[in-house]
C-alpha positions, 0 to 999 in steps of 0.5 A, a space after each residue: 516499498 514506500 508509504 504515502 507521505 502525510 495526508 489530510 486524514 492522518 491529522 485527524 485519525 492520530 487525534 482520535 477521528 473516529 467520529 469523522 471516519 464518514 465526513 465526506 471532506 476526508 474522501 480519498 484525501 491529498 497529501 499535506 504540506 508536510 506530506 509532500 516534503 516527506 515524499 521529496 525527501 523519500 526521493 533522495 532516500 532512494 537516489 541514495 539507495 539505488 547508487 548504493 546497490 548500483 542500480 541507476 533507476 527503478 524498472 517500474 513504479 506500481 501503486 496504490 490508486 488512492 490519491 495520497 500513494 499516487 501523489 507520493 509515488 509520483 513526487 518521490 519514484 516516478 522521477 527515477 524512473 524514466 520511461 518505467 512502467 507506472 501501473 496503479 494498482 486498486 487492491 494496494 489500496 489500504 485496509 477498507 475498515 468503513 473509513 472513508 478515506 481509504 475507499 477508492 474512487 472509481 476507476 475512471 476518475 482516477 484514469 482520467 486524472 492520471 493518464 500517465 498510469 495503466 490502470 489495473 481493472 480492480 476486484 474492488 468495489 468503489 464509492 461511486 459505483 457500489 453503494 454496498 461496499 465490501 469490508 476487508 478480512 484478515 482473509 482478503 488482505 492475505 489475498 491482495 498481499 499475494 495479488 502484489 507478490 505475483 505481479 511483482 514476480 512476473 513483472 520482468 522490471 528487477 528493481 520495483 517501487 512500490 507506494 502503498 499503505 500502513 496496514 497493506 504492507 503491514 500484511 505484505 511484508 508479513 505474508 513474505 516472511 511467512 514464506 520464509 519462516 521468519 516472525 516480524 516484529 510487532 505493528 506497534 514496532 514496526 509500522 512505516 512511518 508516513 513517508 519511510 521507504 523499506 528495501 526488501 529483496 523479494 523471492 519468488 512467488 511461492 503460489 499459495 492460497 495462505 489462510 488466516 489462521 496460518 498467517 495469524 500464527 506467524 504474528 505476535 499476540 496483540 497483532 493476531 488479536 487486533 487482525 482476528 476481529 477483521 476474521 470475523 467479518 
């Protein structure tokens, strides 16, 4: 798992950007210089990773459709992953809170700027085609963690990049646990920084519908009360 290097929006969102969540300049946002060091640097993170555990090259590389997971999945996996599948994925997408930069653009804008990738049709509703655009739930992002787990699970690929967000993989690496009764520590302690890669050894998709309020017992206090607001949507 990898997040996506520094980006344009972070600047602005680490320094109290509330105010700037719908300047249009911050759409899908690219990474910064810094960003892309940071997604260079991932990449020899994972060269010694794979060595370490024997494995030459990953089997797949599957993303967020969002330009700054794409650019740092392509700077930091796509170079170990020869003739691999390259799958974008729109519900690895981050949380859609109403801010501007992790709403994703159509679909047919991003195949055309990245052919390369096989393109996944979303079951969410993008800027330039929805006006009325859906805001996520706890619920919902319970249910893009699971999307994730079965496509990781029925891919036949053994060892799989994956370069998303904060907060999804906030949900995806909870909703894992979940499975195997295990409480992760709190957001604040245990939130990837931009650029950071995790190894985790995924089990089989358990196939179920978890519902909030189960998944919300697993988490510490200040998490469930931050998630709770987005239950109420």
């Amino acid at each position: 798992l990898l997040r996506h290097g520094q980006a344009l929006h972070n600047l602005v969102d680490n320094h109290g950007g509330f105010n700037r969540r719908r300047d249009a300049s911050l759409a899908d946002p690219a990474l910064t210089e810094e960003g892309r060091a940071q997604a260079v640097a991932a990449r020899g993170v994972l060269e010694q990773e794979l060595g370490r555990h024997g494995e030459h090259r990953l089997g797949a590389v599957l993303s967020s459709t969002l330009r700054r997971a794409l650019d740092t999945a392509e700077l930091a996996m796509v170079p170990v992953a020869h003739g691999a599948d390259l799958i974008a994925i729109p519900e690895v997408a981050e949380i859609q809170c109403d801010d501007i930069w992790n709403e994703p653009r159509h679909q047919s804008m991003v195949q055309g700027e990245r052919p390369q990738w096989t393109l996944r049709a979303s079951t969410i509703a993008t800027t330039s085609a929805e006006p009325s655009k859906p805001l996520d739930t706890a619920q919902s992002m319970i249910q893009r963690a699971e999307l994730l787990w079965q496509i990781l699970s029925e891919h036949p690929a053994q060892v799989i990049g994956v370069a998303s967000h904060g907060c999804f993989l906030f949900f995806f690496l909870r909703r894992v646990a979940c499975a195997r009764g295990i409480v992760l520590p709190s957001f604040k302690e245990d939130n990837l920084a931009n650029g950071e890669i995790r190894r985790l050894t995924l089990p089989a998709f358990d196939g179920r519908s978890m519902m909030w309020p189960e998944f919300g017992a697993q988490l510490v206090p200040a998490d469930f009360d931050f998630y709770n607001r987005y239950s109420r949507r």
